[in-house]
BASE-772772 format. One line per 2 residues: number of its first residue (from 0); their letters; for each residue x, y, z of N, C-alpha, C, O. Coordinates in pm, whole numbers. Layout:
<atoms>
NUM = A = X,Y,Z,X,Y,Z,X,Y,Z,X,Y,Z; ...
</atoms>
This chain:
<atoms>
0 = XX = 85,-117,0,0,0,0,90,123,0,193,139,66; 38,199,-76,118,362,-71,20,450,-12,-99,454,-40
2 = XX = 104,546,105,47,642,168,123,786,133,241,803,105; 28,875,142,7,1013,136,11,1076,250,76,1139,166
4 = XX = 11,1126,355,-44,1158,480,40,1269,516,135,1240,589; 27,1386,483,70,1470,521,32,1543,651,-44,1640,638
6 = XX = 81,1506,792,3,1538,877,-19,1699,974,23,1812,948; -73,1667,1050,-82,1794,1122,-113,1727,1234,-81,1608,1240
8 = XX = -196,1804,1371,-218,1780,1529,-367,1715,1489,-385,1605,1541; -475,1765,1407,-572,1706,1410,-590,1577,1322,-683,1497,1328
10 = XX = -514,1573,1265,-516,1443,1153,-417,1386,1155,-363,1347,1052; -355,1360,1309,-227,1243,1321,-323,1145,1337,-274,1032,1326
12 = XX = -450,1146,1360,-514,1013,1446,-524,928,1333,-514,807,1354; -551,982,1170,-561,879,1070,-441,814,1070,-457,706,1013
14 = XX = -317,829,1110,-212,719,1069,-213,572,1136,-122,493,1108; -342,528,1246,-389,413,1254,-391,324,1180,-363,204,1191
16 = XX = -446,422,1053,-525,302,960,-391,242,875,-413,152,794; -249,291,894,-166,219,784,-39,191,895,1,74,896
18 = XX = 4,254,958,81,216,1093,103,60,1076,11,-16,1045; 245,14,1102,260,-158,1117,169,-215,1044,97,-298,1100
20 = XX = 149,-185,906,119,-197,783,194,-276,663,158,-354,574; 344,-204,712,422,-192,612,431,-93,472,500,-111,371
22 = XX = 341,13,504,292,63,372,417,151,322,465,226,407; 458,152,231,509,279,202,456,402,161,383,425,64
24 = XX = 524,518,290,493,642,305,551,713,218,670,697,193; 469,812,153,531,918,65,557,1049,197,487,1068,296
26 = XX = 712,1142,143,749,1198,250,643,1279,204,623,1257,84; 565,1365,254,492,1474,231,571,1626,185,533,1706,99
28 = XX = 697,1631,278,800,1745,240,821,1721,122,875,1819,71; 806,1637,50,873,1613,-93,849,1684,-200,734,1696,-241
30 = XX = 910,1716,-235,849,1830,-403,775,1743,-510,789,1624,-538; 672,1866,-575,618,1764,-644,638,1664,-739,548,1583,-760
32 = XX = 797,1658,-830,872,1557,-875,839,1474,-816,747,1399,-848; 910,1463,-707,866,1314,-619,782,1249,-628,784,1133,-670
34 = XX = 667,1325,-582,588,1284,-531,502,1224,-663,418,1137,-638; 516,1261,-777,474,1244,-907,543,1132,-900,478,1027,-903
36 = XX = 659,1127,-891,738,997,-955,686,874,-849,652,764,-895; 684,901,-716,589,795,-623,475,687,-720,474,569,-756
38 = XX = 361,842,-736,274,813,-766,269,742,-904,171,671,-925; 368,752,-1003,364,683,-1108,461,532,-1125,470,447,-1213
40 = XX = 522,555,-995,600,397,-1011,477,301,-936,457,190,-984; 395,347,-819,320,261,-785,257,185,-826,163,227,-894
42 = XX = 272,12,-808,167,-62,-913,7,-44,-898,-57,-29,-793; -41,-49,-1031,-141,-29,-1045,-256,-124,-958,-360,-78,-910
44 = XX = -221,-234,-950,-295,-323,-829,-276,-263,-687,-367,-285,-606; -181,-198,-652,-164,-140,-511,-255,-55,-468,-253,60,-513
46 = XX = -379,-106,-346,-418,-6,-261,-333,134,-267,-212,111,-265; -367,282,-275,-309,383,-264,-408,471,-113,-512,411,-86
48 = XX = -385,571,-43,-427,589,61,-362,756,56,-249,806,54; -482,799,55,-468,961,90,-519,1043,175,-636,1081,164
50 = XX = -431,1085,283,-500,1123,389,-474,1295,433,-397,1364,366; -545,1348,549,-501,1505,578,-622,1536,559,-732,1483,570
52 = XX = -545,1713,503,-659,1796,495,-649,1815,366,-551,1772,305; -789,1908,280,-804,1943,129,-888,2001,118,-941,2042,222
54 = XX = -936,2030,15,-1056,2046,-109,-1070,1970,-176,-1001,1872,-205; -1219,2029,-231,-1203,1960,-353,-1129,1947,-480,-1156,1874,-576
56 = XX = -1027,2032,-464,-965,2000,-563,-798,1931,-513,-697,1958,-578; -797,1866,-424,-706,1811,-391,-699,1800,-216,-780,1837,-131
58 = XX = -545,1724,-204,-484,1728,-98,-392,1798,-81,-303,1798,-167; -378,1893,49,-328,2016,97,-195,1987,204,-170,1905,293
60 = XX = -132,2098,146,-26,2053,271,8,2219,331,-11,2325,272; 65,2194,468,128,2340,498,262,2302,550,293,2229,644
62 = XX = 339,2374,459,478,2330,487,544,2398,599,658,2371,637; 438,2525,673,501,2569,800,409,2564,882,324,2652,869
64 = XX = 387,2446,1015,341,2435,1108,282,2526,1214,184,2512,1286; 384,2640,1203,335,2776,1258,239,2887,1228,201,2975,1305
66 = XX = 195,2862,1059,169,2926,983,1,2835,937,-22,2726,884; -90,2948,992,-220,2876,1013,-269,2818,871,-333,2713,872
68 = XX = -239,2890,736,-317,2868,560,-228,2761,545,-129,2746,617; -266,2674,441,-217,2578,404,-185,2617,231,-266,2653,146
70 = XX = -42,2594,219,10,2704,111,36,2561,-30,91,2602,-132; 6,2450,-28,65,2378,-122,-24,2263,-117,-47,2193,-17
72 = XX = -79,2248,-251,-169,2156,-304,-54,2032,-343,44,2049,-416; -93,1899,-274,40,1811,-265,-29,1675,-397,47,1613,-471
74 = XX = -184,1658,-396,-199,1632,-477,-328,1679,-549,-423,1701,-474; -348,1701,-698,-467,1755,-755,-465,1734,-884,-396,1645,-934
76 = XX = -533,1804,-945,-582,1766,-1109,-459,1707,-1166,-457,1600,-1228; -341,1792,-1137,-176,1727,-1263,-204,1581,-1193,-161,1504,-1278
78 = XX = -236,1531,-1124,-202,1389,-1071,-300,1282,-1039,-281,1192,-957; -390,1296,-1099,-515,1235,-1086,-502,1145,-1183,-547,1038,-1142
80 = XX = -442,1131,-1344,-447,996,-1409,-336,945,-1303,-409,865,-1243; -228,936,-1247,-185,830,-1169,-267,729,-1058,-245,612,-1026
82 = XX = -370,826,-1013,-435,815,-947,-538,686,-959,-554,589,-884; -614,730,-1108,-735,631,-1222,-660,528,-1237,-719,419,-1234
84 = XX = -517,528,-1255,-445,365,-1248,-473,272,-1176,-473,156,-1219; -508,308,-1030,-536,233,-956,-705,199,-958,-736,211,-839
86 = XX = -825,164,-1033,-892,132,-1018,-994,223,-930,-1046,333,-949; -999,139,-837,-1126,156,-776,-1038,115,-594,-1103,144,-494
88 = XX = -948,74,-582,-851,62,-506,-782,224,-416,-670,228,-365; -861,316,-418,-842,437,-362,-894,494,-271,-1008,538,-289
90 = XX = -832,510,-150,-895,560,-45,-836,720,-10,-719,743,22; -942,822,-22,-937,961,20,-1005,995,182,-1124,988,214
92 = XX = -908,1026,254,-988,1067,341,-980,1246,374,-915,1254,478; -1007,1342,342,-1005,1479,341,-1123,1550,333,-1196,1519,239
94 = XX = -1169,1664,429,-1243,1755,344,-1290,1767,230,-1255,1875,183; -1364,1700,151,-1432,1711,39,-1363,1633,-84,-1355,1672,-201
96 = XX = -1305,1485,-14,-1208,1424,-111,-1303,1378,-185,-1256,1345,-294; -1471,1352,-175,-1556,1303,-251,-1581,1376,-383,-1615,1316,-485
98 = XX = -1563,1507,-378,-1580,1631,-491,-1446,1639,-524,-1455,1693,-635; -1361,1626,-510,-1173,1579,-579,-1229,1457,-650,-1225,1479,-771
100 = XX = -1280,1335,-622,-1309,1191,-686,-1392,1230,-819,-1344,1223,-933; -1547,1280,-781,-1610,1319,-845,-1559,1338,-999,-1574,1271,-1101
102 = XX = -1454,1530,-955,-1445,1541,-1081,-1338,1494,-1125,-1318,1543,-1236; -1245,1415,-1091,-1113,1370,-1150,-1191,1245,-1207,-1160,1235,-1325
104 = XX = -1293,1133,-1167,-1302,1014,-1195,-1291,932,-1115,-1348,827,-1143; -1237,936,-1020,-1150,824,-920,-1266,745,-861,-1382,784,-848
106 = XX = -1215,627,-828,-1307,562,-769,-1258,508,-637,-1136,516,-618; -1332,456,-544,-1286,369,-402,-1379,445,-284,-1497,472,-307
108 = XX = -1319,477,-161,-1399,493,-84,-1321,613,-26,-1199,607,-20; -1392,724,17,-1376,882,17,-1432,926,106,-1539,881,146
110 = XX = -1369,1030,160,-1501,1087,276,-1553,1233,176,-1523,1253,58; -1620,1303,245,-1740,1422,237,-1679,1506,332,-1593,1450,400
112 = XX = -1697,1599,351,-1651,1707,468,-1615,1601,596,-1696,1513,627; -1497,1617,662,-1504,1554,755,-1432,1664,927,-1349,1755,920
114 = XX = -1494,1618,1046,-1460,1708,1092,-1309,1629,1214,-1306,1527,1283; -1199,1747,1186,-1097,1702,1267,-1089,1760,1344,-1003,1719,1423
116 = XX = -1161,1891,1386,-1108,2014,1427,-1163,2084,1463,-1222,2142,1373; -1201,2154,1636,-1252,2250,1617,-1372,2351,1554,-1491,2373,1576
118 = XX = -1232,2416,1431,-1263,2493,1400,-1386,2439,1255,-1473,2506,1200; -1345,2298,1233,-1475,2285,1100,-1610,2258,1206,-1724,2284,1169
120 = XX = -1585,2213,1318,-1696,2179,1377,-1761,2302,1419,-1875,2282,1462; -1720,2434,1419,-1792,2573,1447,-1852,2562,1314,-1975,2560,1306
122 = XX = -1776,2555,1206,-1813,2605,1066,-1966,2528,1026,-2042,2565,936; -1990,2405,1127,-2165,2323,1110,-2213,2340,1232,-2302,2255,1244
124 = XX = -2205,2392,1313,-2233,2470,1472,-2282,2392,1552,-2392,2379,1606; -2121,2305,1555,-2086,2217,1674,-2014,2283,1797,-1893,2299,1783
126 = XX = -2063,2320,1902,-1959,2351,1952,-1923,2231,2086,-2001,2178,2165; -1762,2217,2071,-1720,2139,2142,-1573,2157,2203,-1514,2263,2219
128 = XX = -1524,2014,2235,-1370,2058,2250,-1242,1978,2158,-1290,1882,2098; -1135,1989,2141,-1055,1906,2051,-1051,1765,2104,-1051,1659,2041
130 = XX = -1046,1791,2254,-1022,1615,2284,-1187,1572,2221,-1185,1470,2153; -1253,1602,2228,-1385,1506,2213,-1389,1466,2058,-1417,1351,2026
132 = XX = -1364,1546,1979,-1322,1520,1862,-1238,1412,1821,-1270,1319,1746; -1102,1436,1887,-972,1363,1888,-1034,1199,1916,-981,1093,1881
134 = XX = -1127,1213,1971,-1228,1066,2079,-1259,1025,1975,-1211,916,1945; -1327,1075,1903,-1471,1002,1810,-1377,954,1687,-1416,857,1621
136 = XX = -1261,1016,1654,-1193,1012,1550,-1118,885,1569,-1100,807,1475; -1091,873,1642,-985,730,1709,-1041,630,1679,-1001,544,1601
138 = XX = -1183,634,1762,-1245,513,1758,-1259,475,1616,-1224,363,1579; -1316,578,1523,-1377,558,1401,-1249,531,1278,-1263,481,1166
140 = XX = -1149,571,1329,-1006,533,1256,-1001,399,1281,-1034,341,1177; -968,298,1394,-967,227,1462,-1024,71,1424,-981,-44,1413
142 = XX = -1181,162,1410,-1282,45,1331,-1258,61,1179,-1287,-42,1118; -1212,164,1099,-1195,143,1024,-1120,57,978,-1156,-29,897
144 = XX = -960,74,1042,-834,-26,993,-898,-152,1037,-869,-238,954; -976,-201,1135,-980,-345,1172,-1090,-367,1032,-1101,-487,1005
146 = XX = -1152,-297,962,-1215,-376,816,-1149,-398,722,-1167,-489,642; -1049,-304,720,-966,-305,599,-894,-433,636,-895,-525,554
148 = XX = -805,-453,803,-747,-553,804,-821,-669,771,-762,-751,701; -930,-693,802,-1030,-825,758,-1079,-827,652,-1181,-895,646
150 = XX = -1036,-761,528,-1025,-730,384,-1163,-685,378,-1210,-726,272; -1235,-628,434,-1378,-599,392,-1373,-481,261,-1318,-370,261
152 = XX = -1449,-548,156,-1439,-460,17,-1447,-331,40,-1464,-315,160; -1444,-240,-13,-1449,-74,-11,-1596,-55,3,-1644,-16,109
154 = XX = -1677,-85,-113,-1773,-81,-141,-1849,-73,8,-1887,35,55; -1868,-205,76,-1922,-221,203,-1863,-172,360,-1888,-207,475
156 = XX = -1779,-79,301,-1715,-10,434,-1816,115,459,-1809,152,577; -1880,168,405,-1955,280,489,-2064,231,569,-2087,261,686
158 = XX = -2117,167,508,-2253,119,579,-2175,-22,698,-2256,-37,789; -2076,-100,713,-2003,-128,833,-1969,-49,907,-1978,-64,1029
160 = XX = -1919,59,848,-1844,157,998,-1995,186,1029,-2027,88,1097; -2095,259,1018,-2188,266,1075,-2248,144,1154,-2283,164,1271
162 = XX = -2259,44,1109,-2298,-29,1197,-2246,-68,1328,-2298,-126,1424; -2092,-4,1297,-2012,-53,1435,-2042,42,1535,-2049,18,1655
164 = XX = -2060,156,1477,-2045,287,1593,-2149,256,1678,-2255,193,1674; -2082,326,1759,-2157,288,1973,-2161,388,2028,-2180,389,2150
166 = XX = -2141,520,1946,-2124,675,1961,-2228,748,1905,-2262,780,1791; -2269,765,2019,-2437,827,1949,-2405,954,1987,-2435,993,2100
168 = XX = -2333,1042,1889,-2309,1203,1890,-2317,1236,1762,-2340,1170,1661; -2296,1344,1780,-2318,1437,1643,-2201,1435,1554,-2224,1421,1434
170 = XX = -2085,1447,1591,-1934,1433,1533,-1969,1282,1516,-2021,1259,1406; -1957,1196,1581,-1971,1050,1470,-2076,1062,1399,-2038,1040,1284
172 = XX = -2195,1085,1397,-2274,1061,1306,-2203,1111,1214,-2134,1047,1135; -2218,1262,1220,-2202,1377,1069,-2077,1277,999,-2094,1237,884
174 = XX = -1949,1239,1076,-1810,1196,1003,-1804,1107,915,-1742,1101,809; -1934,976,1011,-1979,861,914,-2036,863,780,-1994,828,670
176 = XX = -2195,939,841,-2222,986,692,-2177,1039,550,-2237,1039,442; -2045,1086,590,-1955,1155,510,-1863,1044,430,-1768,1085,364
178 = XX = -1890,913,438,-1786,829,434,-1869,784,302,-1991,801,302; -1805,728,191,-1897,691,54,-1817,618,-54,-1710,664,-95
180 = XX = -1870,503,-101,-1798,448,-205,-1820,541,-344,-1919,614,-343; -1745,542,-450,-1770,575,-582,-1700,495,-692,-1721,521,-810
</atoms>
């Protein structure tokens, strides 16, 4: 499996899902050469895995931690046929990686707005705190990797993670719902 994961404080909790994996990590610091050349040596049968924050028109990186905007689109439209190589074998998890899938083509399983943070959870007028967030996210990371580890198809991973959840809040619901094959 090849990973993407450019992280930050709210979206370290996704590195569950590939952790003692074995996957190979793309450095995120990497320029986009690289990261192009990653993406085009990867075999086309290989699970690929993209995680963080974005838009829809990609995955976002901020190359200064101190520095609140996120200044560098790490992957987007230039890199999306590497992407279609892989089938249907693609997992996005970002802010609106479903509208990145959409219009590039891509297929696999994607989230919808998802909340890591705070500050997206003001933006649907949640108000809460980071640990409770940080909570719901774990678990739901958590159950995720244990489907993937038990090979459960893409296809049938949204409607499983829902069935697993035991978290009757608003942050799991909204996160789940957000979760979608294409």
């Amino acid at each position: 499996m090849l990973v993407l994961h450019p992280q930050d404080e709210a979206t370290a909790v996704m590195s569950a899902l590939y952790e003692g994996t074995g996957a190979t990590c793309i450095n995120p610091n990497a320029g986009k050469r690289e990261v192009e050349a990653m993406l085009c040596q990867s075999p086309a049968n290989e699970r690929m895995m993209l995680l963080g924050r974005g838009t829809g028109r990609g995955l976002i990186y901020r190359n200064d931690a101190l520095y609140n905007n996120y200044d560098r689109n790490i992957v987007g439209h230039a890199q999306a046929g590497y992407l279609r190589r892989h089938g249907n074998d693609l997992i996005g998890i970002w802010c609106n990686a479903d509208k990145f899938a959409r219009r590039e083509g891509l297929h696999g399983l994607f989230s919808g707005v998802f909340i890591t943070d705070k500050r997206v959870a003001e933006e649907y007028g949640i108000i809460t705190l980071q640990c409770h967030i940080d909570e719901v996210n774990t678990i739901l990371f958590h159950h995720l990797r244990k489907l993937l580890d038990e090979g459960c198809p893409l296809p049938e991973i949204p409607e499983q993670l829902r069935a697993l959840n035991q978290i009757n809040n608003f942050i799991s619901s909204f996160n789940l719902e957000e979760f979608c094959y294409l």
